[in-house]
mmJSON file of the N, C-alpha and C atoms, coordinates in Angstrom:
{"data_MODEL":{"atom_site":{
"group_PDB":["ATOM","ATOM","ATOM","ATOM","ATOM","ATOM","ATOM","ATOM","ATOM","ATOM","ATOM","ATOM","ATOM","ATOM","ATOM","ATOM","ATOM","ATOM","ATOM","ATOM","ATOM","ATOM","ATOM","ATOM","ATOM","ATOM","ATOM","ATOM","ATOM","ATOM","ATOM","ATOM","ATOM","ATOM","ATOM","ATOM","ATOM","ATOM","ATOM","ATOM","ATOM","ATOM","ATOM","ATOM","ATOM","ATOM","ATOM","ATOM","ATOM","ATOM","ATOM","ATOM","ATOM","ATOM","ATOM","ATOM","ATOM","ATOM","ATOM","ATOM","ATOM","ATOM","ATOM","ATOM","ATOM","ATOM","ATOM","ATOM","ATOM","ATOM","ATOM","ATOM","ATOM","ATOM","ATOM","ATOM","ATOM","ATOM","ATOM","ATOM","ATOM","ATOM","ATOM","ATOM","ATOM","ATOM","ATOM","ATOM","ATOM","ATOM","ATOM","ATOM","ATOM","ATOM","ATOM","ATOM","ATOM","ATOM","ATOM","ATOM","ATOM","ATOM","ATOM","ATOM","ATOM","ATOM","ATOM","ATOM","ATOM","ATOM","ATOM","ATOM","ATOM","ATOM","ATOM","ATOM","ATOM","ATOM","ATOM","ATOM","ATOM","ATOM","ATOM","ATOM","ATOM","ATOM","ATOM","ATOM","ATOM","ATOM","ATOM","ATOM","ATOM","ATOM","ATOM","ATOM","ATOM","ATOM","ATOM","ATOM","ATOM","ATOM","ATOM","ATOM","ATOM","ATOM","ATOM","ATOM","ATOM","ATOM","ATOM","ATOM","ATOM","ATOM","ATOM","ATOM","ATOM","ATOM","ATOM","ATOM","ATOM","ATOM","ATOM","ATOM","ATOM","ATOM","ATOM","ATOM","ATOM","ATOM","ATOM","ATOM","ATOM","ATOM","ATOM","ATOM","ATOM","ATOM","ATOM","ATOM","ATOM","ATOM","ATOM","ATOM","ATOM","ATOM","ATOM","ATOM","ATOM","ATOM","ATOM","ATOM","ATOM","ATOM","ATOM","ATOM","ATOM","ATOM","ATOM","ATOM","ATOM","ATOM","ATOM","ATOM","ATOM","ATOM","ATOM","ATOM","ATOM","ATOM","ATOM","ATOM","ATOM","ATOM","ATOM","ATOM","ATOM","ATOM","ATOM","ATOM","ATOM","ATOM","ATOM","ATOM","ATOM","ATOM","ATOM","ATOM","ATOM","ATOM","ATOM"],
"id":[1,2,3,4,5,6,7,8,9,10,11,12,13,14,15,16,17,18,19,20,21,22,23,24,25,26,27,28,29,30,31,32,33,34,35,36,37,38,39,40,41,42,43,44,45,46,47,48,49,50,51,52,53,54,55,56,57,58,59,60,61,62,63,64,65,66,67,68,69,70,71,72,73,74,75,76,77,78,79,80,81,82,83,84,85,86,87,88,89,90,91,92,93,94,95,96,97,98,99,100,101,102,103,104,105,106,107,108,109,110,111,112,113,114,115,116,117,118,119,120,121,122,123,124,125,126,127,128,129,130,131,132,133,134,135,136,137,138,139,140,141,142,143,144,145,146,147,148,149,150,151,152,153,154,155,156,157,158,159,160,161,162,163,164,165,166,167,168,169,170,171,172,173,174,175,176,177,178,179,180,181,182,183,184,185,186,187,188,189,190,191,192,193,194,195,196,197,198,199,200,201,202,203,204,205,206,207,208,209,210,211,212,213,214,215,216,217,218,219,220,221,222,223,224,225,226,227,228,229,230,231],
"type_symbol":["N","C","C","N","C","C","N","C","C","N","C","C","N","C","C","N","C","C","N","C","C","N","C","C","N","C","C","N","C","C","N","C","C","N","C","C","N","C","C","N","C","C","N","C","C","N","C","C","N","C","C","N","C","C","N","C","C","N","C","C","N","C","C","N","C","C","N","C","C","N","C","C","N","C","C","N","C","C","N","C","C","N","C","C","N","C","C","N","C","C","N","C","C","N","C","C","N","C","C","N","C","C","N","C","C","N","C","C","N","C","C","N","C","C","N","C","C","N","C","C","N","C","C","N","C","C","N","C","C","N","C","C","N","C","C","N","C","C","N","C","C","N","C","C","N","C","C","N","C","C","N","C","C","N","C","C","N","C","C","N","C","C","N","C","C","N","C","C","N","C","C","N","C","C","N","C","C","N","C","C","N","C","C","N","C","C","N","C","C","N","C","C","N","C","C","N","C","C","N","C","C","N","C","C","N","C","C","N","C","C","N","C","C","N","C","C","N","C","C","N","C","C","N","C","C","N","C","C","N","C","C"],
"label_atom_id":["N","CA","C","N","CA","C","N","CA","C","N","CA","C","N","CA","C","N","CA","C","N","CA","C","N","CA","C","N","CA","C","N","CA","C","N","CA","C","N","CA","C","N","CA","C","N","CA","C","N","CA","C","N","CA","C","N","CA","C","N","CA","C","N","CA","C","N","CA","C","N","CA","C","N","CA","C","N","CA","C","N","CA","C","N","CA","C","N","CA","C","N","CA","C","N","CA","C","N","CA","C","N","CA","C","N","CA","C","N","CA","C","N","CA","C","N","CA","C","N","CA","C","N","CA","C","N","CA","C","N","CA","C","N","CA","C","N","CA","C","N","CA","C","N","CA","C","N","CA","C","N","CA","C","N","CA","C","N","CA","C","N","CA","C","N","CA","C","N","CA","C","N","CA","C","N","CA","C","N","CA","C","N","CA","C","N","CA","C","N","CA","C","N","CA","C","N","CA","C","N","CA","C","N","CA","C","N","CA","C","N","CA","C","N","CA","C","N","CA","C","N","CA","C","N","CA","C","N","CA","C","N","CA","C","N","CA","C","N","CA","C","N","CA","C","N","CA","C","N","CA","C","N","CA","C","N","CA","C","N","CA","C","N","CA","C","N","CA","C"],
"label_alt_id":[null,null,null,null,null,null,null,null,null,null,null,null,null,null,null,null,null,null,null,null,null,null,null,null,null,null,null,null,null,null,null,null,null,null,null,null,null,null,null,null,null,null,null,null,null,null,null,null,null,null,null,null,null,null,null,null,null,null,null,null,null,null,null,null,null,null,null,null,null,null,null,null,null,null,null,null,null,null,null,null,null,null,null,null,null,null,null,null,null,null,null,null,null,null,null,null,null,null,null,null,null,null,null,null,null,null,null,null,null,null,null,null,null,null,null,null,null,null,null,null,null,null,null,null,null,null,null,null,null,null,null,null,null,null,null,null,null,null,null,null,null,null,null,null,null,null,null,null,null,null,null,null,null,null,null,null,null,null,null,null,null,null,null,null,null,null,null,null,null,null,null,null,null,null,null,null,null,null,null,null,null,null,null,null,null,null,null,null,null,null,null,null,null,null,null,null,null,null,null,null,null,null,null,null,null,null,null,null,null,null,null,null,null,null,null,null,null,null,null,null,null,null,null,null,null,null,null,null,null,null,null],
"label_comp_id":["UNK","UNK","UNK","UNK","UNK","UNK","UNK","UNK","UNK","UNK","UNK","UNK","UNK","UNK","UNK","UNK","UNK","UNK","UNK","UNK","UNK","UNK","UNK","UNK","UNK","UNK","UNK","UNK","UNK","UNK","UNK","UNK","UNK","UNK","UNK","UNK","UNK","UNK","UNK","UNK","UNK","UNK","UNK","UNK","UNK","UNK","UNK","UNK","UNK","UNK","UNK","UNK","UNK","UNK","UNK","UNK","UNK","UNK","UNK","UNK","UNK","UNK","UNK","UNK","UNK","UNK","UNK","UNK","UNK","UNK","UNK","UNK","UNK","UNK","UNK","UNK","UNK","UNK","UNK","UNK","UNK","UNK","UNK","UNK","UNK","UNK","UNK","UNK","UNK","UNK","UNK","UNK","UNK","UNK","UNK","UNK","UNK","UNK","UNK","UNK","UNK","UNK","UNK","UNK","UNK","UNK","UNK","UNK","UNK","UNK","UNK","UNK","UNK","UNK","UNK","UNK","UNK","UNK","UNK","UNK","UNK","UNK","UNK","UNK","UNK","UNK","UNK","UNK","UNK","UNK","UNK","UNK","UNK","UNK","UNK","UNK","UNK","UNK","UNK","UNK","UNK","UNK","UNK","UNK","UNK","UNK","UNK","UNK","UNK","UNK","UNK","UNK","UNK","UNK","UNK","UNK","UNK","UNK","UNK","UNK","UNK","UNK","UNK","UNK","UNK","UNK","UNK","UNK","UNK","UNK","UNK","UNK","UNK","UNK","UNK","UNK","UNK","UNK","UNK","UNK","UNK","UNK","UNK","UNK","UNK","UNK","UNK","UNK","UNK","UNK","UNK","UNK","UNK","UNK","UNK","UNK","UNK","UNK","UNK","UNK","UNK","UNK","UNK","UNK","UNK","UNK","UNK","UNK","UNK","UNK","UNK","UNK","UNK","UNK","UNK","UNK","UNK","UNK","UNK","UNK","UNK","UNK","UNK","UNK","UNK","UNK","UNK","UNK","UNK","UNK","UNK"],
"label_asym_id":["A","A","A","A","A","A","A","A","A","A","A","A","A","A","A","A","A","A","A","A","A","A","A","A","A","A","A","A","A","A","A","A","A","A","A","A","A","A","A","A","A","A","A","A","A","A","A","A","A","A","A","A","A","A","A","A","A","A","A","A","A","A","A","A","A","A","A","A","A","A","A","A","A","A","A","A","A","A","A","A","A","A","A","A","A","A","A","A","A","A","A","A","A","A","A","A","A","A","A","A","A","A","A","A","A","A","A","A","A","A","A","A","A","A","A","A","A","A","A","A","A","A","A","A","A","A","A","A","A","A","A","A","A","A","A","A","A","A","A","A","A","A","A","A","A","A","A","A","A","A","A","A","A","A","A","A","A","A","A","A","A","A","A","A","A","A","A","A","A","A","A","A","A","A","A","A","A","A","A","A","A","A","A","A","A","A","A","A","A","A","A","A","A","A","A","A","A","A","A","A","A","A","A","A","A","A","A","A","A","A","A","A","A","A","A","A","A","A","A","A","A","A","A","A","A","A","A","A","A","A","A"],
"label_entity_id":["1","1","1","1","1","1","1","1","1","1","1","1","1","1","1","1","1","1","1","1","1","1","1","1","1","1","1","1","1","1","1","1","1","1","1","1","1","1","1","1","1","1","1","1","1","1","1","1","1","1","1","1","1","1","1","1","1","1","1","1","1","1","1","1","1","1","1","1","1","1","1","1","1","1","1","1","1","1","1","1","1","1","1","1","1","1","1","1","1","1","1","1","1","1","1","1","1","1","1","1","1","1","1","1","1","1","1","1","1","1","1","1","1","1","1","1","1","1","1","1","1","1","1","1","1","1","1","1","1","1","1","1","1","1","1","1","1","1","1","1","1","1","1","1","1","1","1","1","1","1","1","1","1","1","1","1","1","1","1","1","1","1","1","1","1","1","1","1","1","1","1","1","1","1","1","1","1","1","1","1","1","1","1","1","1","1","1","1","1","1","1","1","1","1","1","1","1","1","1","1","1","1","1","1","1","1","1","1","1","1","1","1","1","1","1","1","1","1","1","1","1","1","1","1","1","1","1","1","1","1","1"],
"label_seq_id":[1,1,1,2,2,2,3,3,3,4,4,4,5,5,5,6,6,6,7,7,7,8,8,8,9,9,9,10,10,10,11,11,11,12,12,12,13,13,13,14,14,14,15,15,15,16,16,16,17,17,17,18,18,18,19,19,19,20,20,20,21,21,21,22,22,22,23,23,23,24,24,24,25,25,25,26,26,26,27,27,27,28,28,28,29,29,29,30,30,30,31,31,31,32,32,32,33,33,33,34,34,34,35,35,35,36,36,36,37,37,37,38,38,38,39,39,39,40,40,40,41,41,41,42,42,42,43,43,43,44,44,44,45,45,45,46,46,46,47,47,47,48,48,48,49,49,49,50,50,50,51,51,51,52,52,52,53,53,53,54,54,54,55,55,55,56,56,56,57,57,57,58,58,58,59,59,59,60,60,60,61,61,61,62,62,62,63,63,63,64,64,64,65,65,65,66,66,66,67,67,67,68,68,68,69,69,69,70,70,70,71,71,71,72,72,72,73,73,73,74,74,74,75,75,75,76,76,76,77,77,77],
"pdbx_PDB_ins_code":[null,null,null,null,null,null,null,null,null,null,null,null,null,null,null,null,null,null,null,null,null,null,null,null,null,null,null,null,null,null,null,null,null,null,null,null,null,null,null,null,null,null,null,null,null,null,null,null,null,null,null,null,null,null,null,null,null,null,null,null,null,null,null,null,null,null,null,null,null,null,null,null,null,null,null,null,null,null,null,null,null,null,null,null,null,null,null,null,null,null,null,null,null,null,null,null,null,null,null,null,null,null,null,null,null,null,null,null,null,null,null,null,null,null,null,null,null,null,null,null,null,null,null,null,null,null,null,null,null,null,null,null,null,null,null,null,null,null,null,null,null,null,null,null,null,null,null,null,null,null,null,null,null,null,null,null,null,null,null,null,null,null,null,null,null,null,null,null,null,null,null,null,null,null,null,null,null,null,null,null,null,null,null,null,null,null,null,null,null,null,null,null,null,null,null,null,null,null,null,null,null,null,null,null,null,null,null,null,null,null,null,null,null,null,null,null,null,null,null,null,null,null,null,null,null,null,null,null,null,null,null],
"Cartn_x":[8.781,9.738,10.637,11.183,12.22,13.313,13.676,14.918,14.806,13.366,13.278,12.719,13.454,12.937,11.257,10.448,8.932,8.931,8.235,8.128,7.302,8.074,7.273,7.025,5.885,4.894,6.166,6.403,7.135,6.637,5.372,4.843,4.828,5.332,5.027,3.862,3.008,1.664,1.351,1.424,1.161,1.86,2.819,4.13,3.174,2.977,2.468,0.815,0.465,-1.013,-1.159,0.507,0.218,0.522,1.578,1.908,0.919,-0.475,-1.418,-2.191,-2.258,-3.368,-2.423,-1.246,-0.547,-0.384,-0.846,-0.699,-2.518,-2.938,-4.549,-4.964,-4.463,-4.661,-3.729,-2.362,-2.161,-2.872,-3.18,-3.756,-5.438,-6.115,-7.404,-6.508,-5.586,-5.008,-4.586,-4.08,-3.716,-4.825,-5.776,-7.264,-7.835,-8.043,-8.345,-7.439,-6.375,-5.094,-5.448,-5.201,-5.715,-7.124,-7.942,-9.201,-9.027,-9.036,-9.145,-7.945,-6.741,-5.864,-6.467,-7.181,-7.914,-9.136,-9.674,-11.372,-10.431,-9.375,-8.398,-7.982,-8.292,-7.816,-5.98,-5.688,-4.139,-3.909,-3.042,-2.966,-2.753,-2.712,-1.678,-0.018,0.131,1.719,2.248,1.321,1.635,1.377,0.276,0.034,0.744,1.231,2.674,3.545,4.241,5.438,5.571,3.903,4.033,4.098,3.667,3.356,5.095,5.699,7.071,6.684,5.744,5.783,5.216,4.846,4.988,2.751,2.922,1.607,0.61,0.965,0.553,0.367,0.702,0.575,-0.212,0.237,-0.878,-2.656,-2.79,-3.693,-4.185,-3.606,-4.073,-4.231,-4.006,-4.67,-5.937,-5.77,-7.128,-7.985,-7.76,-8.773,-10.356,-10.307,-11.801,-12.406,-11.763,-12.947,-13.167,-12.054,-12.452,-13.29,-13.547,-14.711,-15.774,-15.799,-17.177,-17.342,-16.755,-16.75,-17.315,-17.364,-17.953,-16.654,-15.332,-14.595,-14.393,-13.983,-13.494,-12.382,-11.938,-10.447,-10.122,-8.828,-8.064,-7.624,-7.875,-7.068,-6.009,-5.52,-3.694,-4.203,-2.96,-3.59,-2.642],
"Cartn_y":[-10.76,-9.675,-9.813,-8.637,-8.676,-9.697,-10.261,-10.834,-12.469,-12.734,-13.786,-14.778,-16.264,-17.073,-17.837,-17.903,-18.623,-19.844,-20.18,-21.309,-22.071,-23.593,-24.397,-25.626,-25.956,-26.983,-28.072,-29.035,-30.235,-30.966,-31.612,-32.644,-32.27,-33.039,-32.501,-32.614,-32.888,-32.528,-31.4,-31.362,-30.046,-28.339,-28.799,-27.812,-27.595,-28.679,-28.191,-28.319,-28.239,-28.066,-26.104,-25.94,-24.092,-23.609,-24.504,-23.892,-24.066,-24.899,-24.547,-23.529,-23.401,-22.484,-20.89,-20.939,-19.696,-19.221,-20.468,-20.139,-19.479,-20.041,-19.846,-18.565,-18.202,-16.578,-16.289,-16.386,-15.67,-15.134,-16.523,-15.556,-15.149,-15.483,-14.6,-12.793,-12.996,-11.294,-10.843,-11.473,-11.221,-11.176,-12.003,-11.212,-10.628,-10.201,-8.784,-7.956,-7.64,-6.645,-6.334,-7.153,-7.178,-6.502,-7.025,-6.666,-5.306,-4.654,-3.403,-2.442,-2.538,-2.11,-1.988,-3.254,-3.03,-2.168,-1.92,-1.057,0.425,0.674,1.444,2.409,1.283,1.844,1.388,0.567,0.04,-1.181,-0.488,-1.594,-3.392,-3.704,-5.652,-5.203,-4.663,-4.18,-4.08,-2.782,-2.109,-3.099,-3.924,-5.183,-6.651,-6.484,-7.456,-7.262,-5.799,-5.53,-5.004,-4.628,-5.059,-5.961,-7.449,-8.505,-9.29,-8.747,-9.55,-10.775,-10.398,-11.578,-10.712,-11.341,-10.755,-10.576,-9.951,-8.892,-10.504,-11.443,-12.728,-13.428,-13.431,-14.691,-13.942,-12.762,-12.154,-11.884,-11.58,-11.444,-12.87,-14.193,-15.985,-15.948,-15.721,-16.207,-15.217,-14.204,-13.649,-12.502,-12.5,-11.987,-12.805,-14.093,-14.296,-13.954,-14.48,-13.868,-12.738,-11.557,-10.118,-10.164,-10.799,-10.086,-10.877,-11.861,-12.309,-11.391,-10.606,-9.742,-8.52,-8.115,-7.225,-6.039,-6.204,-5.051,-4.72,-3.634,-3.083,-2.849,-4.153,-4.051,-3.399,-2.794,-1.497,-2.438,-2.13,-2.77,-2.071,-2.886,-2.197,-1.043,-0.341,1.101,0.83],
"Cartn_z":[7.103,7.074,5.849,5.467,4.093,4.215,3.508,3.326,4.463,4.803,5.684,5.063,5.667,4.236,5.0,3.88,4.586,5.023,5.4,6.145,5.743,5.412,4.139,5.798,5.319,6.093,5.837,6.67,6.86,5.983,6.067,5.495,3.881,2.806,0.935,1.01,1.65,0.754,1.544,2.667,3.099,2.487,1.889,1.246,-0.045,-0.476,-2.122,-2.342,-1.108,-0.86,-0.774,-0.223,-0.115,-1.542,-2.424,-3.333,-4.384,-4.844,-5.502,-5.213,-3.743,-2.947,-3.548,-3.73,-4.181,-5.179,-6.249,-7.338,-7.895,-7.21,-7.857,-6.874,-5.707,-5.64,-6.118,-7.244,-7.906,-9.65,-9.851,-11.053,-11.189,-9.524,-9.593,-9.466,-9.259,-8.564,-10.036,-11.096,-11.952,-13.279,-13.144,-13.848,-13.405,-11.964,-11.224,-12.1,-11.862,-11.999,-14.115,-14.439,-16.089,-16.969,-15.837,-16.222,-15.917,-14.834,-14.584,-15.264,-15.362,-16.048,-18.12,-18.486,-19.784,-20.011,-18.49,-18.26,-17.836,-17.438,-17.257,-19.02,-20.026,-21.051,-21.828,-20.458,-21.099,-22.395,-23.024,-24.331,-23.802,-24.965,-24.553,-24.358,-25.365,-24.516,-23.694,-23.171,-21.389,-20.962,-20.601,-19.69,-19.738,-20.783,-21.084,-20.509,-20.825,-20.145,-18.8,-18.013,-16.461,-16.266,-16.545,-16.348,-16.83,-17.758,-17.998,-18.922,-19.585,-20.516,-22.265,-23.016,-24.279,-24.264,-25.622,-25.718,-25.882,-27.096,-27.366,-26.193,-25.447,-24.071,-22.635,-23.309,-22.015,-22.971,-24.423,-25.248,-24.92,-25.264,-25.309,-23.726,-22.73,-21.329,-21.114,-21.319,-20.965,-21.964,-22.704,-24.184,-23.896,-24.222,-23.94,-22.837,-21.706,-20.306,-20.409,-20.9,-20.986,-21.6,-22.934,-23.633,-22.928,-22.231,-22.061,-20.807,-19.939,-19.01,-19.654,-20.88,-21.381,-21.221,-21.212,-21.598,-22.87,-22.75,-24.48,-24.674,-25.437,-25.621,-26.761,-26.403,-27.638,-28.636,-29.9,-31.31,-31.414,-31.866,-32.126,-33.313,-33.069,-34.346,-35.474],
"occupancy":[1.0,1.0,1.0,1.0,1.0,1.0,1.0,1.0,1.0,1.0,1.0,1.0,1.0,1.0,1.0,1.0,1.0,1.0,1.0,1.0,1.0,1.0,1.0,1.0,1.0,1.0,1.0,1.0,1.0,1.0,1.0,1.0,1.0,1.0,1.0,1.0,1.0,1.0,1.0,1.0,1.0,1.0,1.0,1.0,1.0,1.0,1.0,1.0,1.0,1.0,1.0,1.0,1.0,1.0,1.0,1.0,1.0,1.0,1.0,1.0,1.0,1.0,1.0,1.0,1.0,1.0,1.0,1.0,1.0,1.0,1.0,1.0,1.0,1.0,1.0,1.0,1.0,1.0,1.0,1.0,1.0,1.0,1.0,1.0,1.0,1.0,1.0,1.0,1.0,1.0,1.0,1.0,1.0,1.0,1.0,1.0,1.0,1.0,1.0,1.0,1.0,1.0,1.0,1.0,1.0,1.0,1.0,1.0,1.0,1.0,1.0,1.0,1.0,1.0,1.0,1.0,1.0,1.0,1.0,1.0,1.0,1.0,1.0,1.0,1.0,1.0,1.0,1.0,1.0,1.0,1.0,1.0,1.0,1.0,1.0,1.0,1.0,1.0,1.0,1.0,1.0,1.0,1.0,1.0,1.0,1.0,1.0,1.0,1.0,1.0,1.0,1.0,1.0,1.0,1.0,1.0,1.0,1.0,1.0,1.0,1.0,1.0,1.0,1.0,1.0,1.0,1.0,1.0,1.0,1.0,1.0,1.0,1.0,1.0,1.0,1.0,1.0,1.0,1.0,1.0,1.0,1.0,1.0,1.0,1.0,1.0,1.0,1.0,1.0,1.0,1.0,1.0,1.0,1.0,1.0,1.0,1.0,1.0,1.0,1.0,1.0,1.0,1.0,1.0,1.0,1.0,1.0,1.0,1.0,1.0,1.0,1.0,1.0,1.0,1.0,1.0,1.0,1.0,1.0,1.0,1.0,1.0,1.0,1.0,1.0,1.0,1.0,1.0,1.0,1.0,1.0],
"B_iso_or_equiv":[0.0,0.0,0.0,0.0,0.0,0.0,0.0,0.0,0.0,0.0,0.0,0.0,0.0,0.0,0.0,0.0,0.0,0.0,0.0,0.0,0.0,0.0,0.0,0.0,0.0,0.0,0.0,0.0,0.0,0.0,0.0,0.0,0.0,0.0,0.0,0.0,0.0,0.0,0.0,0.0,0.0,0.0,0.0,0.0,0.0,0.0,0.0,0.0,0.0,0.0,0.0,0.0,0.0,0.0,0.0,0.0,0.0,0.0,0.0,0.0,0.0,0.0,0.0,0.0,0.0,0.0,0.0,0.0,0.0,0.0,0.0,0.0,0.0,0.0,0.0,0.0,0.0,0.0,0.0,0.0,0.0,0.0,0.0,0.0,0.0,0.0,0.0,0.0,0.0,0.0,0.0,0.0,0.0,0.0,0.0,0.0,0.0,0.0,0.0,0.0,0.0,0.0,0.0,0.0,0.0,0.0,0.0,0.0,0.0,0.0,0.0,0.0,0.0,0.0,0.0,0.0,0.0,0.0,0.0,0.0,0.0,0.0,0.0,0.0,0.0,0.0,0.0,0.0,0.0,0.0,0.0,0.0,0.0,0.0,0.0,0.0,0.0,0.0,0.0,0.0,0.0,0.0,0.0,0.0,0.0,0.0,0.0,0.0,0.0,0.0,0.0,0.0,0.0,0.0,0.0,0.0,0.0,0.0,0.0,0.0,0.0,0.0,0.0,0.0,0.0,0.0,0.0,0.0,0.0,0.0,0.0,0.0,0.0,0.0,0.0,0.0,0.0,0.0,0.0,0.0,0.0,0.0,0.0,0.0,0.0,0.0,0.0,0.0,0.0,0.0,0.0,0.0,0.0,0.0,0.0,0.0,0.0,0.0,0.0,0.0,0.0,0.0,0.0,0.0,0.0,0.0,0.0,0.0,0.0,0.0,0.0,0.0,0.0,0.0,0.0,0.0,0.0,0.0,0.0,0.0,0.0,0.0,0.0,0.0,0.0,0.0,0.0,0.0,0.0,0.0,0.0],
"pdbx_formal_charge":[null,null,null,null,null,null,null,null,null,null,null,null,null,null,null,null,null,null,null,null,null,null,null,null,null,null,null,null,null,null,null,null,null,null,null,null,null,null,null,null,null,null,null,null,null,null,null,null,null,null,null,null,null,null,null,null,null,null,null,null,null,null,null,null,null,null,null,null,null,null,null,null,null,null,null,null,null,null,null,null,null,null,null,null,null,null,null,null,null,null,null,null,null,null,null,null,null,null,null,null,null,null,null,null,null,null,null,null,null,null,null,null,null,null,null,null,null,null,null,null,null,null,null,null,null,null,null,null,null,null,null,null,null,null,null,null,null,null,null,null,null,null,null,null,null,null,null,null,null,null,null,null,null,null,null,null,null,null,null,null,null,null,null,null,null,null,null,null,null,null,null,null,null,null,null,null,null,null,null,null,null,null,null,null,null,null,null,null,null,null,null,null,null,null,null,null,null,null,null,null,null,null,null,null,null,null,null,null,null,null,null,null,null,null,null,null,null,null,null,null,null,null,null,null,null,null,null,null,null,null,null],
"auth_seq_id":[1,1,1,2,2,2,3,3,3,4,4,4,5,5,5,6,6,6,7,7,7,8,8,8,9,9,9,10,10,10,11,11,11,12,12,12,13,13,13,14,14,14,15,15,15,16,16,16,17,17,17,18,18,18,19,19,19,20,20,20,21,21,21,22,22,22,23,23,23,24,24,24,25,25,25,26,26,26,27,27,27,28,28,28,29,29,29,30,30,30,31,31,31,32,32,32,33,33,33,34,34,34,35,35,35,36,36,36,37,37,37,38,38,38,39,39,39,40,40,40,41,41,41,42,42,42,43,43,43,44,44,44,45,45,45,46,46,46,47,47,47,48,48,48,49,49,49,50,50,50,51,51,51,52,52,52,53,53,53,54,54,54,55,55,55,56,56,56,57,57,57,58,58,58,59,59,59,60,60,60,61,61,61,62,62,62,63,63,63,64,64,64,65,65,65,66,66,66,67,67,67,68,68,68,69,69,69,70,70,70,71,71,71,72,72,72,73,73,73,74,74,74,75,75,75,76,76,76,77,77,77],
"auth_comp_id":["UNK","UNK","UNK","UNK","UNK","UNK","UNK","UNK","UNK","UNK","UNK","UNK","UNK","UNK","UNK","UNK","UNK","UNK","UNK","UNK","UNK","UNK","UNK","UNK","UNK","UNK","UNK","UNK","UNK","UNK","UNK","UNK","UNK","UNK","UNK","UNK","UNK","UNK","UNK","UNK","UNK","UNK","UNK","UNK","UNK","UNK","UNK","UNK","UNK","UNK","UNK","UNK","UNK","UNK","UNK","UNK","UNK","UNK","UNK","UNK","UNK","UNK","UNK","UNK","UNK","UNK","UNK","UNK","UNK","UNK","UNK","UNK","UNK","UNK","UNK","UNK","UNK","UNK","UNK","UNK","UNK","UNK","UNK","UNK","UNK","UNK","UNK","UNK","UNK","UNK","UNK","UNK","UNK","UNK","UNK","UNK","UNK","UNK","UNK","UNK","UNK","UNK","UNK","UNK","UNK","UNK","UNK","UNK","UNK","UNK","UNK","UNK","UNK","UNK","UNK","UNK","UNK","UNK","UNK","UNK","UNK","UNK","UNK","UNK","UNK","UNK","UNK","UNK","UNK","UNK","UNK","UNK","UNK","UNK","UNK","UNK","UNK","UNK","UNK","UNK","UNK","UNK","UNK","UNK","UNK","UNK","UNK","UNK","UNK","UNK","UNK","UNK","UNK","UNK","UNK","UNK","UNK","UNK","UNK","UNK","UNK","UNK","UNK","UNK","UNK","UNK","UNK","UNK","UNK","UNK","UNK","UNK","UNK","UNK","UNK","UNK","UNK","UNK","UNK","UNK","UNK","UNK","UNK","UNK","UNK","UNK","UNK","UNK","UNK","UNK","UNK","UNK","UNK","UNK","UNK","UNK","UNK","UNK","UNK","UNK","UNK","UNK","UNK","UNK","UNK","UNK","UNK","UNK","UNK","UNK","UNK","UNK","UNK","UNK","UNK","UNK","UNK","UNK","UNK","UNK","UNK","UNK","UNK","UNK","UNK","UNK","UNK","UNK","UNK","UNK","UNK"],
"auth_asym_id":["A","A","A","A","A","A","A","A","A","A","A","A","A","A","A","A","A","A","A","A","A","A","A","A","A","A","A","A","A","A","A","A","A","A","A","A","A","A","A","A","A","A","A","A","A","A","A","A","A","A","A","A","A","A","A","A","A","A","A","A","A","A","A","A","A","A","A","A","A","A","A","A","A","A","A","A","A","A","A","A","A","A","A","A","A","A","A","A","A","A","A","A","A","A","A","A","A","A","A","A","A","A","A","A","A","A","A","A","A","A","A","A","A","A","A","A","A","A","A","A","A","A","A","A","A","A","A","A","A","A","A","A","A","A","A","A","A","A","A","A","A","A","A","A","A","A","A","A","A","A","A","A","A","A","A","A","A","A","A","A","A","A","A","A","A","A","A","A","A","A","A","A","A","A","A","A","A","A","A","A","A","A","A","A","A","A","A","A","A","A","A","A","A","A","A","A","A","A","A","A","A","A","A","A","A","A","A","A","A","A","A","A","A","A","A","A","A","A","A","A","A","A","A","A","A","A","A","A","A","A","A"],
"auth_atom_id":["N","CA","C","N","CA","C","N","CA","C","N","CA","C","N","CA","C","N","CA","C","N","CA","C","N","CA","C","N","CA","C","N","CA","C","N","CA","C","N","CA","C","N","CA","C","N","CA","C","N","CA","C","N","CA","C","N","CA","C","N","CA","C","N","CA","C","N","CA","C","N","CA","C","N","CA","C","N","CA","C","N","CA","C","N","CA","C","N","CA","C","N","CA","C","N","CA","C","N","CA","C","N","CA","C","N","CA","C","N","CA","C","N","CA","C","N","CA","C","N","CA","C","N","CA","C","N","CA","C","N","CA","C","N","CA","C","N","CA","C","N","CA","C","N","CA","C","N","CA","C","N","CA","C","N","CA","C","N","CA","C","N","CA","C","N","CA","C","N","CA","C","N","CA","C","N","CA","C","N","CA","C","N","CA","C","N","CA","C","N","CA","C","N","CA","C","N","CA","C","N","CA","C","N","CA","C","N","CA","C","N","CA","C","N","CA","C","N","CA","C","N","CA","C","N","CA","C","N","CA","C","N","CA","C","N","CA","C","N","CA","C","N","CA","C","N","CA","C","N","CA","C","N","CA","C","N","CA","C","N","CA","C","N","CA","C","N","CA","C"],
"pdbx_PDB_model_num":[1,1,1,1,1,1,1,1,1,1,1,1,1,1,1,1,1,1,1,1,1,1,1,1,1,1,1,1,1,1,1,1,1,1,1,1,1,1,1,1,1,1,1,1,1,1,1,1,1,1,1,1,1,1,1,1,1,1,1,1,1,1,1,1,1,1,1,1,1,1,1,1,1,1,1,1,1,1,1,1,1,1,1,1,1,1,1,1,1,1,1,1,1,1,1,1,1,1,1,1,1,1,1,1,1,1,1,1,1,1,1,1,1,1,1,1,1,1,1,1,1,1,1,1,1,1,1,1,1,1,1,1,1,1,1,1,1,1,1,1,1,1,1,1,1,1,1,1,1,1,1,1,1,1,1,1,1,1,1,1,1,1,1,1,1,1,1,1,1,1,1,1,1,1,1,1,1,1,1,1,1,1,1,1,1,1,1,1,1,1,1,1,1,1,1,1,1,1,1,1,1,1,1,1,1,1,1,1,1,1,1,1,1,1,1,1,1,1,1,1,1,1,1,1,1,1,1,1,1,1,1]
}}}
């Protein structure tokens, strides 16, 4: 529910056994979300500045898998 705080496992390894497991469905969700937003037609920009980080750091994490995914990424004009 909103504004309710989660509930972290007692045991630390159990705590930071969820927080890898959270981090790695986060960024399969975020090369889902990328890839299709670039097969979508959106620049590095736009997908930077949804993402809150700059055009370079979102271009250096996932530029290669895209192209080995076979998208067609936009050149800057």
């Amino acid at each position: 529910m909103p504004g309710e705080e989660p509930s972290v496992p007692e045991e630390p390894a159990e705590a930071l056994a969820a927080v890898v497991a959270l981090r790695r469905l986060a960024d399969r969700l975020e090369d889902a979300a990328v890839e299709r937003a670039m097969r979508e037609g959106w620049s590095w920009p736009e997908v930077a500045e949804a993402l809150g980080v700059t055009r370079q750091a979102v271009h250096k994490k996932h530029a290669k898998r895209l192209i080995a995914a076979g998208v067609a990424l936009r050149r800057r004009r």
